[in-house]
C-alpha positions as CSV (number, residue, x, y, z in Angstrom):
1,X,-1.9,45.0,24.7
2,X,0.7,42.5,26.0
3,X,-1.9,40.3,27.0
4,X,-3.5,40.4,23.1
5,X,0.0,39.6,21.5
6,X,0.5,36.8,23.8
7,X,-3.0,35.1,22.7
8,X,-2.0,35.8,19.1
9,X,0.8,34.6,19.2
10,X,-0.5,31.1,21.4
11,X,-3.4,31.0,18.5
12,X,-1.1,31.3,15.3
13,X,1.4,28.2,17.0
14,X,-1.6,25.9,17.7
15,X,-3.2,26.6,14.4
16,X,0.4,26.2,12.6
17,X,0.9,22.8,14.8
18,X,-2.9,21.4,13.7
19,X,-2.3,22.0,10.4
20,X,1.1,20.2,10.1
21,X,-1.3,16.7,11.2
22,X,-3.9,17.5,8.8
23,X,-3.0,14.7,6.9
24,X,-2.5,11.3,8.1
25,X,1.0,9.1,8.2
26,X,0.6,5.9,6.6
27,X,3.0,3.0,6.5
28,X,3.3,0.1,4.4
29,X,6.1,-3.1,4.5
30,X,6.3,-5.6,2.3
31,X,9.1,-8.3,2.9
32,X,9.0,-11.3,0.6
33,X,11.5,-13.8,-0.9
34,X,14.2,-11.4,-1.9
35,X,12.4,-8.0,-2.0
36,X,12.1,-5.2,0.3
37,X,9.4,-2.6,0.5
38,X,8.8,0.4,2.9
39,X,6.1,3.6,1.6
40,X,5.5,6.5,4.3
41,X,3.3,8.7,2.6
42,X,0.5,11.1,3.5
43,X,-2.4,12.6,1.1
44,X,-2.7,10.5,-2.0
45,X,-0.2,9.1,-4.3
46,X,-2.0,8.6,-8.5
47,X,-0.2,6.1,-9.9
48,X,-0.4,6.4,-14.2
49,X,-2.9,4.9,-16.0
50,X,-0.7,1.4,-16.7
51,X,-0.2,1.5,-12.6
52,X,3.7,1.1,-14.0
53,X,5.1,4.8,-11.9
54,X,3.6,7.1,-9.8
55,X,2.3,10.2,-11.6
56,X,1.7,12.3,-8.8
57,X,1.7,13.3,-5.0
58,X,-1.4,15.3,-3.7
59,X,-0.9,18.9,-2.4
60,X,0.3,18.9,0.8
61,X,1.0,15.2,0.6
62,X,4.3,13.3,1.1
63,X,5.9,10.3,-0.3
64,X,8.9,8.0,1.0
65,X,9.3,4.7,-0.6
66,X,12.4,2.4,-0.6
67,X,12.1,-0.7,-3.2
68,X,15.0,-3.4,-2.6
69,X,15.3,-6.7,-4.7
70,X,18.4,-8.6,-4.7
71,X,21.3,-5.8,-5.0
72,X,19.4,-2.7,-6.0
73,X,17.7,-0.4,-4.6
74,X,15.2,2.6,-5.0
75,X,14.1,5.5,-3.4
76,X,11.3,7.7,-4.3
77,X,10.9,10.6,-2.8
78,X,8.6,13.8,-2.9
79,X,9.8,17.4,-2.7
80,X,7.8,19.9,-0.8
81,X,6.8,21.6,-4.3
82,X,5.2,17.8,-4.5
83,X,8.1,16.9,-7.7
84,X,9.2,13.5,-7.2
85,X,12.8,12.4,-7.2
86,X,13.8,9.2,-8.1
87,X,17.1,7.4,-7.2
88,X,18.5,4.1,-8.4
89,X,21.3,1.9,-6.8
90,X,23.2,-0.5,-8.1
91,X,25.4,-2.9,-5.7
92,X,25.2,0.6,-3.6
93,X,26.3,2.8,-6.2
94,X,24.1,5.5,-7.5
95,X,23.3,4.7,-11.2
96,X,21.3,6.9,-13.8
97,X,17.0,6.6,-13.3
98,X,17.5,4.2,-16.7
99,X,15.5,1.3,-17.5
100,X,16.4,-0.7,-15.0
101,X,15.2,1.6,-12.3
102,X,12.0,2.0,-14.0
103,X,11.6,-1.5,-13.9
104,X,11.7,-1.4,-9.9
105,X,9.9,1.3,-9.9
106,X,6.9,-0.8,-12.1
107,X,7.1,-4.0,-9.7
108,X,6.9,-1.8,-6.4
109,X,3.9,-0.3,-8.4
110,X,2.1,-3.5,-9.0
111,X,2.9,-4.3,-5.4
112,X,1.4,-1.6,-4.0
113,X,-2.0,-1.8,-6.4
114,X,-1.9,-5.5,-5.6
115,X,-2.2,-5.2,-1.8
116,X,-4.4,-2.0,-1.9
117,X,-1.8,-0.5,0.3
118,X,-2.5,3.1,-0.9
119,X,-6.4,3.8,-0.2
């Protein structure tokens, strides 16, 4: 009986572990003139129709992107419930998600469909 829980147990890790590498890593960098960009992400991303934000992350997916151009910065991130959280910064302070972040957000877009980083 000892013997059974054992290979339970070893089966139900190694299926656990295979599934956490179901879906691949990828990673994208951009560095030009006076922009910075860096996407992990895994599973799909859907940008909106416009390609201006991203819409969605797929189930199980993930998403990590930085966007830096001259002194401000954003950071996209998924949550595990696959929301995504958007931070802006402003000569390093943390600002409101206003228009000026969503104007990063729409050039790192355009980037991203303009290299065909994300298929």
């Amino acid at each position: 009986m000892k013997k059974i829980i054992k290979l339970v147990v070893v089966i139900i890790m190694v299926l656990s572990v295979a599934s956490c590498h179901h879906h691949r890593t990828h990673r994208v960098v951009i560095n030009d003139n006076n922009t910075y960009l860096s996407l992990n992400y895994s599973g799909n991303i859907i940008f909106n129709e416009s390609q201006t934000s991203i819409e969605s992350v797929s189930n199980y997916g993930r998403l990590n992107l930085k966007y830096k151009k001259d002194d401000n910065e954003l950071i996209v991130k998924s949550t595990k419930n696959c929301d995504i959280i958007y931070r802006f910064y402003e000569d390093g302070d943390e600002h409101e998600f206003d228009n000026t972040g969503k104007a990063l957000l729409k050039e790192a877009v355009q980037k991203l469909v303009a290299c065909n980083c994300t298929h």
